[in-house]
N, C-alpha and C positions, 0 to 999 in steps of 0.2 A: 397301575401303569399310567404313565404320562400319554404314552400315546396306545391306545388299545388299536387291537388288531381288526380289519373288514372295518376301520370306520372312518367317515370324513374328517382329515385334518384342519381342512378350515374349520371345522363346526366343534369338533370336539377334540383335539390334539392341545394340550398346554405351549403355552411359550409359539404358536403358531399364527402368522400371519399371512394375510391373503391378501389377494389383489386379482378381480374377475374369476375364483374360481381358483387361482394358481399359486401355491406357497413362493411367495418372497423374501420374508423373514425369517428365523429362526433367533430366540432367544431363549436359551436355555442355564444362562447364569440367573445362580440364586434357588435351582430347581435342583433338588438331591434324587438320585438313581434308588429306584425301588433294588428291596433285599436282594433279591434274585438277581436282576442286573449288576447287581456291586458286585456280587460273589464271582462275576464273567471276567477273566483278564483277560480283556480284548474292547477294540473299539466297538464301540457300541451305536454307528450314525448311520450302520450301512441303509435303512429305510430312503435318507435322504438323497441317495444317489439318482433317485429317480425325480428329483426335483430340478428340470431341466431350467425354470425362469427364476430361480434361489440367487437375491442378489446380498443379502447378511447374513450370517450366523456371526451369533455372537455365544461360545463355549466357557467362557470365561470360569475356572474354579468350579465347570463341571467335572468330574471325573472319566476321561475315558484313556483308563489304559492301553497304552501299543501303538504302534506304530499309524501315522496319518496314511490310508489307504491312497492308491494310484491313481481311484477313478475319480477322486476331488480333482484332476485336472481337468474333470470333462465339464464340471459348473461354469460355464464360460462365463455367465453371468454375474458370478458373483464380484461382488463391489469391495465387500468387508469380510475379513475371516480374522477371528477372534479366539484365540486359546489358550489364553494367559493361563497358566494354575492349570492345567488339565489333564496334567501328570501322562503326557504324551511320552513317546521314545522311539529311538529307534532315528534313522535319517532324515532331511528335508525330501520328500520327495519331486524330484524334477520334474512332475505332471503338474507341479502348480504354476510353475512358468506359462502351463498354455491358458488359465485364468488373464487373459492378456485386459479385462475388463477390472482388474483388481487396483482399488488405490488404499486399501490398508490390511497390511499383513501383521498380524500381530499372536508369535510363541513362547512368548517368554515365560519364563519360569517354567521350564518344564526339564526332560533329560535327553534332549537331543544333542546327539553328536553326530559326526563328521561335517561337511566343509558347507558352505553356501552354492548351491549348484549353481555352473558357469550358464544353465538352463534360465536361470533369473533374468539375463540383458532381454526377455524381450516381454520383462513387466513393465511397460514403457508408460503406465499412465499409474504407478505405485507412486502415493504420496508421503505413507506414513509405515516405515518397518523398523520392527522392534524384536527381535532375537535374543534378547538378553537373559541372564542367566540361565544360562543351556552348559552345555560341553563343546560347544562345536570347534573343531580346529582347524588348522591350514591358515594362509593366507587372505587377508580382506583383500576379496577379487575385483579386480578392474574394471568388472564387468559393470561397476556402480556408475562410473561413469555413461553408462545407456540411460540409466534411471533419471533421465533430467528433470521429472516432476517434485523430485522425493523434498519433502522440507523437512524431514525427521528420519535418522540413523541412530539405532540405538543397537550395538553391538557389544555391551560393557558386559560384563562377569560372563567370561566366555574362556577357553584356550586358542586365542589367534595368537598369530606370530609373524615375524616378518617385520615388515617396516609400511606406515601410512602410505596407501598410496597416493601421489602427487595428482590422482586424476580426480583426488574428492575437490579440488580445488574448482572443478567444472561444474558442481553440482548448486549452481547458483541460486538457487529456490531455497536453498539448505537453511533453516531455524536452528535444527541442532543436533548437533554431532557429539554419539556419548560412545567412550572407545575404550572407558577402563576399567582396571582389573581384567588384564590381557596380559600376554607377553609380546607386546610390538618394542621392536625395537630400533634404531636408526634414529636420525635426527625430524625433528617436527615439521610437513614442509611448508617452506612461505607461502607456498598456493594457498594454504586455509587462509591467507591476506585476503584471498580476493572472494570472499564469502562474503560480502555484503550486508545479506538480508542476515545474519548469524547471530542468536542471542543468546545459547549457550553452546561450551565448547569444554568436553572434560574428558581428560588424557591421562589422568589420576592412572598410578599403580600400574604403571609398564614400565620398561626398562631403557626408557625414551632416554638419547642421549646430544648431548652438542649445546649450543647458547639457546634463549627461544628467540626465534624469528622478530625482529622487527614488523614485519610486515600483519602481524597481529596486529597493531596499532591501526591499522586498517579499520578494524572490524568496529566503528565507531557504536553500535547498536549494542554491542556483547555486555549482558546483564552476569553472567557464570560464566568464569575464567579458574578453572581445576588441572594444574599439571606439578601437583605436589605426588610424592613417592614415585620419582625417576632417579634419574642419572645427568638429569640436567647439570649444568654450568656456567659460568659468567652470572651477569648479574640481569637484572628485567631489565630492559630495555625504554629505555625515556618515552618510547612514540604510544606505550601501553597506555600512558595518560591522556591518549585521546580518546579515549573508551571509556568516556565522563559516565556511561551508564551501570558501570563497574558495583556492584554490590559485593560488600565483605563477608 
């Protein structure tokens, strides 16, 4: 076992880091689950819960089946959570909203479904959230506009629906916005004009409809411009040529 039982995790726990005595770390990508634990369909991190000053884990393509437990909200400290590949399921739970010290969220590739809890507006210092390839459905909530730190949204290979909302246009920190293979539909809105800092932007494989916005032509910095397999119309718009950083 990676971490054996009655012993110090600073001293002898794999993948453990410390700081005075107190687990801060946790890096457990790259480390395979002993027999016994694999055979467990069940999250397997409850030891962790009593790691009150845990500011990373990073699970990445570890295995732990089931559902992400309630009392991860109470890690206030954690900074980084990390569970790319880690064959999760089950819902987001809205305890992680109270991580109000979190700036990168990162689930992707797992089997989570239902919606983005409206619980998320008060991850007020998130820089970096990644969701993608999940199940999750409903509407992308408004609630992102709280998020004014975030420079990275990545919600593509998902089941959202609805139409972009106009309030990502607020989200001026934003680098890059990934939003496809969705079913959004509605027209593109000009607010993504006023994204500034933006250098990619991909809308690919929704059922996005109308001309595309001039106001793209804004985004002077945009190196990835993706809004092939819609319902688009009309033709690109001349002001797109101000996006000299445009790569093919």
């Amino acid at each position: 076992e990676y971490w054996p039982r009655d012993s110090d995790p600073c001293s002898t726990w794999v993948g453990i880091f410390c700081e005075g005595g107190q687990v801060v770390e946790i890096q457990l990508s790259g480390l395979r689950r002993t027999v016994t634990f694999a055979m467990q369909p069940m999250f397997a991190l409850d030891p962790i819960s009593k790691f009150a000053l845990l500011r990373r884990l990073n699970a990445s393509a570890f295995p732990l089946p089931g559902a992400i437990p309630d009392w991860f909200g109470g890690l206030t400290n954690l900074q980084v959570l990390d569970f790319t590949s880690a064959f999760i399921s089950g819902s987001i739970p809205s305890t992680l909203a109270d991580l109000w010290n979190l700036q990168t969220l990162i689930l992707a590739h797992n089997n989570l479904t239902g919606d983005i809890p409206s619980s998320f507006r008060k991850l007020c210092n998130l820089t970096y959230l990644d969701v993608s390839f999940n199940g999750l459905t409903g509407q992308i909530p408004n609630i992102l506009a709280n998020l004014s730190n975030l420079t990275v949204v990545n919600l593509s290979h998902n089941n959202f629906i609805g139409e972009i909302p106009v309030v990502v246009g607020e989200l001026l920190r934003l680098q890059g916005l990934y939003l496809s293979n969705n079913y959004l539909e509605g027209s593109i809105p000009s607010q993504l004009g006023d994204l500034s800092l933006l250098s990619k932007l991909d809308l690919g494989l929704n059922a996005l409809s109308g001309p595309i916005p001039p106001d793209l032509g804004r985004l002077t910095g945009l190196t990835t411009l993706v809004l092939s397999n819609n319902s688009l119309n009309g033709s690109m718009p001349e002001q797109i040529l101000n996006c000299m950083e445009l790569q093919e």
